[in-house]
N, C-alpha and C positions, 0 to 999 in steps of 0.2 A: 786348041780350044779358043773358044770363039772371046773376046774382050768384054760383053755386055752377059758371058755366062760368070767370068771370072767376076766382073763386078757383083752379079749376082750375088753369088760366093761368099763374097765379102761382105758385103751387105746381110746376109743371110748370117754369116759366121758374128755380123757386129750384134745383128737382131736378136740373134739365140744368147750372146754375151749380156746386151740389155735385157734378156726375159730372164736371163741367170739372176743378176745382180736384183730385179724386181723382185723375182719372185722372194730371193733371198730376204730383202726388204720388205716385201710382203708380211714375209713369214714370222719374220721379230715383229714388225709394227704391229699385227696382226693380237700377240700375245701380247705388246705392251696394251693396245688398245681393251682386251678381253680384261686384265687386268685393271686398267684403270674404269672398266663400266663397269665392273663390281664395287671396285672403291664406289663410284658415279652412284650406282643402284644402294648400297649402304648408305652413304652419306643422304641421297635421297630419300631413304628408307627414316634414317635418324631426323635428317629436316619435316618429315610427314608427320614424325612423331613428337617432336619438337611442335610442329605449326597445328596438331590435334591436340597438344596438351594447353600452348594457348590462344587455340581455341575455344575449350571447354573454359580456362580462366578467364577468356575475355567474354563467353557466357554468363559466366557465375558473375563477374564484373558489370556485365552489360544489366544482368537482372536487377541485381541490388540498385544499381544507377538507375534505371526505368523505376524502382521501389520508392527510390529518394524523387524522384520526378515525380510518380504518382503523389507523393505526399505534400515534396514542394508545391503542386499544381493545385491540393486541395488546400494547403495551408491559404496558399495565393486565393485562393477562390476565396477562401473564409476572410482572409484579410482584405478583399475585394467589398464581398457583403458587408464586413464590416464597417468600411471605408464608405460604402454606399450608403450606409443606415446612420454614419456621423455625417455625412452631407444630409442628408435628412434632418436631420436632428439641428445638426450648425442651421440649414435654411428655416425649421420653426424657430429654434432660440433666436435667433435673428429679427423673426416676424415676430418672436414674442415681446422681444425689446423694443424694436418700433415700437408695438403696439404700449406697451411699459409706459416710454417716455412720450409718447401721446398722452397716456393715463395723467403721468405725472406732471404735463403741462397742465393739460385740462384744472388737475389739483390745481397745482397752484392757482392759475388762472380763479377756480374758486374760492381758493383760501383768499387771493387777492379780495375777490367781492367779498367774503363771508368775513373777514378784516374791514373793512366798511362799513357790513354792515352791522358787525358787532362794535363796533364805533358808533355807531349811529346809535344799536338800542341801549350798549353803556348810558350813553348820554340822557335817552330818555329811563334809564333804569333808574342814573342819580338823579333824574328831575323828580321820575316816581315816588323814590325815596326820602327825597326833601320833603315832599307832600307828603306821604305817609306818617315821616316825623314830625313834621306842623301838625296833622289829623290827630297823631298820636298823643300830641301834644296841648293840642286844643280837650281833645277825649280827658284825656289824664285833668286839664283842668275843671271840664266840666264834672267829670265825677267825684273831684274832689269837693265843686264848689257844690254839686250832690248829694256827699255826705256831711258837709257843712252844714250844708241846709237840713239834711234831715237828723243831724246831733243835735241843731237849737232844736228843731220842731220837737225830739223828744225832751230836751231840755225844756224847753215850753211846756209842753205837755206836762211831764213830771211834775215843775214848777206849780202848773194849774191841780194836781193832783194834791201838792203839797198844799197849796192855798188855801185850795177845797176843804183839805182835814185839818189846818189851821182856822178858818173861817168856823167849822164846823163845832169845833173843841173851844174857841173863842167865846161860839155861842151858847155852848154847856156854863162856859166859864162864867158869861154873864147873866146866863138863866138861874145859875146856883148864889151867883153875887144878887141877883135882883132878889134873891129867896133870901140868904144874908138879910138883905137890907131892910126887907118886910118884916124879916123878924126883930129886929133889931130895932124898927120903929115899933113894932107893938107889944118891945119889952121883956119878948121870949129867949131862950137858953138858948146857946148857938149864935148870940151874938160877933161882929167879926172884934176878933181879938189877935195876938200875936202871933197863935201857930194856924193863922191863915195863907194858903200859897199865896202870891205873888208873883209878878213879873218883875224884874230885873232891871231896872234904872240904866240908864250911862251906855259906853261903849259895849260891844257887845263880848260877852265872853265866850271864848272856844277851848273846846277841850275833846276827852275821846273816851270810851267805854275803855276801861281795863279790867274787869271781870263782870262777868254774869255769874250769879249764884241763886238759889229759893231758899227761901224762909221754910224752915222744918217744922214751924210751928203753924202756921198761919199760910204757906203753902204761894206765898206770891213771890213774885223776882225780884235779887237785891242785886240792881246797879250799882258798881264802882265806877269811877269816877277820876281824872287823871287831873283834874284843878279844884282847887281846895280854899279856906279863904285867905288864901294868899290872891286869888285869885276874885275876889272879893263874891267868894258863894257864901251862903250862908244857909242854915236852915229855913226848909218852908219853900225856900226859892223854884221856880220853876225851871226846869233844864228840856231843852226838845232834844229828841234824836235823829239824826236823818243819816241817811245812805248815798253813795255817790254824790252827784253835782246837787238833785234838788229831790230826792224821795224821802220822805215824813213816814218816821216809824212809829214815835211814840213820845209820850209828854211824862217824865218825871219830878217828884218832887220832891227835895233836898231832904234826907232825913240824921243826918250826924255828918261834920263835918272836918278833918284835919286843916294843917296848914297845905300840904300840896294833894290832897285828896279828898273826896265827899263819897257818902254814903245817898244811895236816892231811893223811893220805892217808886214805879210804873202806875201812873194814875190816866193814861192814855194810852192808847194803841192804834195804827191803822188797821183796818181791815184787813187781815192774814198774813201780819207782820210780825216779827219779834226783833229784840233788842241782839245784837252779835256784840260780841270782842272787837276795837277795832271800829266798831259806829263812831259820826263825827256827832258831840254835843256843844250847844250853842245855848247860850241864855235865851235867844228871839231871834227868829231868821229876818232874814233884811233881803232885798232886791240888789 
């Protein structure tokens, strides 16, 4: 046999040994491998269902999160708009303040002049016033010396009134004395004798009406009389009546007399006067 057949041989006998041992090794690997891509396909099987469970949780996750973001993103927005309407707002109050303290300069600035010039009309207000009070003053004397003047003129007047119906009764008095006297010279009854009135000598006498009363018999008015002849009245005497400063009521003549009191009857009258309680009586008025 040939060298290169026996190699063959050999070769051939090592190659069928190596396919032995292979295939042998094959055939385990083969089942360990079938076996562990079960495990492989399970275990991947379990990861699928592992990595679809969170999946759907990082769905469910993912949604709420996009939820919170929608809301964060509106709240953002709103506090955005809001943000944007306080710049708003801060740039008017701002312009509104300028504008403020411009106002409240200007004030002042007026109050300054309007201080001036209320200084100024003060000034002329108390000059006004000075004058006013002088005006007032001067006024106030004139109308006093006004009513001054027109208390004598009634004084005056009155007085002239007085005079007038003194004058008047004077003249009765000496028309009746002149008649006295005629008779008296030619001898006839009625001569003047003691219970003739008279006037009243000396200092003059002052007194006051303290009652009015009428005679029930005889129907005339009996004046009392508040001086007596202490007072040195006497019967007969003539007594006048006046009112106030200088008005002429009426001419009495003494009819009974006390120490501090006299009894009179009314033998004169003014014109649409009567005697009151309280009337001033004088013996003769005087100037």
């Amino acid at each position: 046999m040939h060298i290169l057949t026996k190699v063959f041989i050999v070769f051939a006998a090592v190659l069928s040994l190596v396919l032995s041992v292979l295939t042998m090794a094959y055939a385990y690997n083969a089942d360990s491998i079938n076996s562990r891509y079960t495990d492989a396909l399970q275990k991947a099987a379990s990861a699928e269902a592992a990595a679809q469970a969170k999946t759907s949780a990082y769905a469910d996750t993912s949604a709420r999160q996009q939820e919170q973001i929608a809301a964060l993103q509106g709240l953002l927005a709103d506090v955005e708009a809001r943000n944007a309407d306080l710049v708003r707002e801060n740039t008017t109050l701002v312009s509104e303040k300028q504008k403020a303290e411009n106002r409240a300069l200007a004030i002042e600035n007026q109050i300054g002049d309007s201080l001036e010039t209320t200084a100024a009309q003060a000034a002329v207000i108390d000059s006004m016033r000075q004058d006013n009070s002088k005006l007032r003053e001067s006024e106030l004397r004139l109308r006093t010396r006004s009513l001054e003047l027109e208390d004598r003129l009634n004084d005056v007047a009155s007085q002239n009134d007085v005079y007038q119906a003194t004058v008047r009764a004077l003249r009765e008095q000496l028309a009746a004395a002149q008649r006295d006297a005629a008779l008296a010279m030619s001898g006839a009854s009625g001569a003047m004798g003691s219970d003739k009135p008279y006037e009243a000598a000396g200092p003059v006498i002052r007194g006051r009406v303290s009652r009015v009363s009428t005679d029930t018999a005889s129907g005339e008015q009996i004046i009392e009389v508040d001086i007596g002849s202490n007072d040195r009245v006497a019967e007969n005497m003539k007594l006048h009546v006046g009112r106030g400063t200088s008005q002429f009521v009426a001419t009495l003549v003494v009819v009974r007399t006390d120490l501090q009191s006299a009894v009179a009857r009314v033998a004169l009258t003014n014109d649409g006067a009567s005697v009151r309680e309280g009337d001033l009586v004088v013996s003769r008025f005087s100037n």
